[in-house]
N, C-alpha and C positions, 0 to 999 in steps of 0.2 A: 218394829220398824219394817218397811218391805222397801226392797233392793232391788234394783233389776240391773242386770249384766247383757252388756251386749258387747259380740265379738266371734271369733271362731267357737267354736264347742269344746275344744279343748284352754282356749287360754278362758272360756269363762269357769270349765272345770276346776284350772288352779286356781282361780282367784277366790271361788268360794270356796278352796280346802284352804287358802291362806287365811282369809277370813273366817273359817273358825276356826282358828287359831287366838283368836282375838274376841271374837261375839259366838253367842250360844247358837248355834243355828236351829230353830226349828220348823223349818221348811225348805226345800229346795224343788222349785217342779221339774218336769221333764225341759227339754231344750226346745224352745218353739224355732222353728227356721222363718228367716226372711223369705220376702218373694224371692223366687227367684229372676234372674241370675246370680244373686245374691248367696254369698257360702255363709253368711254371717248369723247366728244365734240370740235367740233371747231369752235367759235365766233366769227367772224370780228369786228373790229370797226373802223369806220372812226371820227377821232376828232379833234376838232380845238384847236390850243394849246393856252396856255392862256394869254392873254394878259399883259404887261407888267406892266399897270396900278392896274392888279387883283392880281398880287403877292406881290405888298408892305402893 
């Protein structure tokens, strides 16, 4: 599955260490920047969803 996160740099950094916490991550890329004036971030993530066995 692919994610994308947008927001500061850092709160989209927590969000994908919260998140794997929960789903396998195997991807994260670098932070793309909005135009500016814009401070705001965009995170990709590629993850694997979670297995059927992991949610009971």
């Amino acid at each position: 599955m692919k994610i994308r996160l947008h927001g500061t740099e850092d709160e989209c950094r927590r969000t994908a260490d919260h998140l794997a916490q929960h789903l396998e991550l195997l991807d994260v890329s670098r932070p793309y920047p909005d135009r500016p004036p814009s401070r705001l971030v965009r995170l990709y993530l590629t993850v694997a969803p979670p297995s059927s066995s992991k949610e009971k």
